[in-house]
Every structure is written in structure tokens, then in C-alpha cells.
N, C-alpha and C positions, 0 to 999 in steps of 0.2 A: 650086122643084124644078130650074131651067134651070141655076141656079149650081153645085148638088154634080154633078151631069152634068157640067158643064165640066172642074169641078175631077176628077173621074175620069178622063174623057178625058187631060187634060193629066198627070195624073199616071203613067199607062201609057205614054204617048209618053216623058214623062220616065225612064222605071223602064229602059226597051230602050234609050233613047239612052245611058245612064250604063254599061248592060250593055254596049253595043257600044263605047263610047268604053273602058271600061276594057279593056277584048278589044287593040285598036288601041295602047292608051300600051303597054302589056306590063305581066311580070310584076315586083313588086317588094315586099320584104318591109317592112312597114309599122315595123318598127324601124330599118331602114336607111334612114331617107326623109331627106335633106337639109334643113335648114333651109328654103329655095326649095321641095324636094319639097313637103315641107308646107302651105306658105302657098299655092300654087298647088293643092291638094287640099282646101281650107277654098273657097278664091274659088269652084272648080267645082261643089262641095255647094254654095255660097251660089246660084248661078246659075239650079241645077238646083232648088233650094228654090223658087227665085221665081218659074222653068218651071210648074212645077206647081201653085203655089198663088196665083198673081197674076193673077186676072182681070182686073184694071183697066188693064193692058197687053195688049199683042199677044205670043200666042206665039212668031212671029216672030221678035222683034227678041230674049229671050231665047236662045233655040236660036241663032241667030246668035254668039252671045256665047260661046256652050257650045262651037260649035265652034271659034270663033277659037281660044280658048283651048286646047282639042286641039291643032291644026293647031300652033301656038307649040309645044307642050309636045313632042310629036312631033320637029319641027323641032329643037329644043334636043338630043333625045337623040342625031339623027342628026350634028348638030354637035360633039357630046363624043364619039363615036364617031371621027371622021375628023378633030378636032384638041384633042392633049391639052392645049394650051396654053386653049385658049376652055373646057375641061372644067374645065379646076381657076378657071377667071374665074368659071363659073357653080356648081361646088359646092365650091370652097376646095380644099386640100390639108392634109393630115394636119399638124401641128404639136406639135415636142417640148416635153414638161413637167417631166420628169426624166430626167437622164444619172447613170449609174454613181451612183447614188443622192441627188443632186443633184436638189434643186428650182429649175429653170429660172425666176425669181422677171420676168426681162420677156414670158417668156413665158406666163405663167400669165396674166399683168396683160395680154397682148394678146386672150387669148381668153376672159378675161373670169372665172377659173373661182378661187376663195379656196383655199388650203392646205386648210382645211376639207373643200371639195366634193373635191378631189385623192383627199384620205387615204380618204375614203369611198369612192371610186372605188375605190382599192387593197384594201382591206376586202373590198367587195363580189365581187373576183378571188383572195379567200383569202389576202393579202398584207398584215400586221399592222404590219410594220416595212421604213419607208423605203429603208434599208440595202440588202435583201433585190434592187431597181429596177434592173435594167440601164439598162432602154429606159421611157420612157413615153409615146405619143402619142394626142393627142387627136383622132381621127378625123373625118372630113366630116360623116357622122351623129350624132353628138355624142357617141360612145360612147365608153371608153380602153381603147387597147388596152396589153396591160402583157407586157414580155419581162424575167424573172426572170436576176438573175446566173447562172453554171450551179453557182455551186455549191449555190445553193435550188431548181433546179430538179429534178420527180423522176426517177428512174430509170427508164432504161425498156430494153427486150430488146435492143435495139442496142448499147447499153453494154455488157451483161451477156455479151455473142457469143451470146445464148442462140439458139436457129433458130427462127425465125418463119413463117408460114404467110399465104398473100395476104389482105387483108381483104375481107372480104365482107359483105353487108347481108342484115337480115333479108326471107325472101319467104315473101309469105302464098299458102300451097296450097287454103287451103278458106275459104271466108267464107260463113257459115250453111247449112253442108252442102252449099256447090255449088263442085265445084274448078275452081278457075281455071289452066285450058290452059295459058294461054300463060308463067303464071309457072312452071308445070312444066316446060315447054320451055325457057326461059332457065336454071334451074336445072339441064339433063339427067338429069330423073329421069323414071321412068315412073310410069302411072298402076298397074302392078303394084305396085311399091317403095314408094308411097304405100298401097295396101292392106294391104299386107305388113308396113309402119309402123303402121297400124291396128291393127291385132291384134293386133302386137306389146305395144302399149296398152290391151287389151282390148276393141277396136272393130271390130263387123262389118257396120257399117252407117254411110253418110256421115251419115245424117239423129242419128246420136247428136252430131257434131259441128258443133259453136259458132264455133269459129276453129282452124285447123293452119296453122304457118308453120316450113320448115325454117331453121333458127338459122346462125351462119356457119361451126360445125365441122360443118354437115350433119347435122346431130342433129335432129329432128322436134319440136316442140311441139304439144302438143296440147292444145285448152280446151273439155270436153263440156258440152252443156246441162243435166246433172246432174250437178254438181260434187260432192254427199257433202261439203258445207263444214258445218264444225258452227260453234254460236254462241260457243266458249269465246273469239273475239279480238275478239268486238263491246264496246267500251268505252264506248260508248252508253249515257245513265242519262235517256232521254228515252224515254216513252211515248205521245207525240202520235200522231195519224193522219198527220201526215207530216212 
């Protein structure tokens, strides 16, 4: 019974040390992770693995280990921050693959990547035909980024002189019938004009509302807990329990 104790203990220590370490590295999107980002996010799982489930050593010398690691990882970011030259040592610099629709053929072979993986890359950005390729580079995260000749690229209001309006993001007013203050405040509406919106909708009460979030022409959406949805778009031919 002393050993799953342990291994509980240690696994809580561990759960809050990885919660807080990850608090401290910052934030970062798990598709933009560096090559380095990566392999240094496998070692600290590995670390933390063996935190937690290695009774046969000292927690100690683990956690030790966990934080060096931190501390480097940290250090590293604060480094690419204050010199960009030691930034592209530690996560590369972006590298061209195609020019003006040209397959860059020693650069492809420097970074490792076949015509093959290229053209699917292009594909996978709606780009069928090589031709089509101003720019192409292979970015630190592994990802391509791809800039279209202008004459495949589409049309957009600024070409057209058509008059355009500032962009704005969608903001949600209500989430399960309870409205969220301060998003009505950054938007400058009141909580009257939100009512007033209701009704408009056929709503006299928050508690009929699911989710409301004003859209970016300032137009209201509104999703009730009784939606009135019939079954004529279920294409569903499965009868299971679930």
C-alpha cells in the first residue's frame, strides 16, 4: 500500500510543478514549436514521467533535472529576445524553395524536403500549379509559407476602391444566459440595446438564451436553448444508443 501512496504523492507534485513550469516558459502554439522546441518538450515530459513514477530514485535528483531544464529553456528565450543573431543559431531562419516559380533544387536538398513533399505542401495552400509560386519558404516550424504571383492571387476591396469598414472580431454578450459586462463595455453597447436586441428576436428573458455575440457589422446573433431545428438535415442511417 506504501508504494501507490508514493506514487500519488509524487504524481501531484509533479501535475503543479509542470502547471507552474508551463505558466513561467510562456505561451506558445503547439504547431509553431521549433524543431529544438520540440525535443526539449518530449525530454521534460520524459523527466516529469520519471518524477512521478520512479520510486527507485530520489525525487530530488529528478525535480532537479526538471528545473534545470526550465531555467536553460527560459534563459534560451530571453537570449533570442535581446540577440537575433544567437535566435536564428538556436531556431534557424526561414529558407527559400521556390522563386518566381522555380524549384530552388540545392535548397530543397539543404533542408531536406523532395519535389514530392514541396508540391503537397502547395496543394495543401489551394496551389495546384507550380507556375502560379512567387515566393516559397520553408519556415523554422516546419511549416511553408507560400506568396502567389499577383496575378493568381484574389481580389480583394482595395483593388476594387470599393469603401471598407475597420475590422472587428466577433464578441460574445451572453454565455448561458449570463451577460458578460465587460465584453458589453468594450463593445459600447448597453445593457438596454442588448434587450432591445432580444425582443427584437423574439426574446424576453436571458434565461431563453444559449449564446448572443454581436458580429463585426454590429448585428446581434443569437443561439436559444430551443432551437425549433427539425430532423429533415440529419443524414444519419445509424440507430445505435450512441
Amino acid at each position: 500500500m506504501q508504494e501507490p501512496l508514493v506514487v500519488i504523492v509524487r504524481a501531484v507534485i509533479t501535475f503543479f510543478t509542470i502547471l507552474l513550469y508551463s505558466r513561467l516558459i510562456g505561451k506558445q502554439l503547439i504547431g509553431n514549436f521549433t524543431m529544438f522546441d520540440y525535443i526539449n518538450g518530449i525530454t521534460i515530459g520524459s523527466i516529469a514521467a520519471t518524477l512521478a513514477t520512479d520510486i527507485s530514485s530520489k525525487a530530488l535528483v529528478h525535480w532537479v533535472a526538471l528545473t534545470v531544464f526550465l531555467v536553460l529553456t527560459i534563459l534560451l528565450q530571453f537570449i533570442g529576445l535581446k540577440s537575433r543573431y544567437l535566435s536564428k543559431i538556436q531556431d534557424s531562419e526561414p529558407v527559400v524553395l521556390m522563386q518566381r516559380g522555380n524549384m530552388l533544387e540545392k535548397n530543397l536538398e539543404k533542408a531536406r524536403i523532395t519535389k514530392d513533399e514541396l508540391m503537397q505542401q502547395l496543394r495543401s495552400k489551394n496551389i495546384f500549379s507550380p507556375i502560379e509560386v512567387e515566393v516559397a519558404l520553408l519556415e523554422p516550424d516546419g511549416t511553408v509559407s507560400i506568396l502567389p504571383k499577383s496575378q493568381y492571387r484574389p481580389v480583394e476591396r482595395g483593388d476594387l476602391n470599393l469603401p471598407f469598414q475597420p475590422s472587428k472580431l466577433t464578441t460574445e454578450l451572453i454565455y448561458d444566459g449570463k451577460v458578460i459586462a465587460q465584453n458589453l463595455e468594450q463593445r459600447k453597447k448597453s445593457k438596454d440595446w442588448l434587450m432591445n436586441q432580444l425582443k427584437m428576436h423574439g426574446i424576453h428573458s436571458l434565461e431563453e438564451v444559449s449564446y448572443a455575440a454581436v458580429l463585426p457589422n454590429d448585428q446581434l446573433y443569437v443561439d436559444k436553448y430551443d432551437d425549433h431545428v427539425g430532423d429533415d438535415m440529419n443524414i444519419s442511417d445509424y440507430k445505435g444508443p450512441y
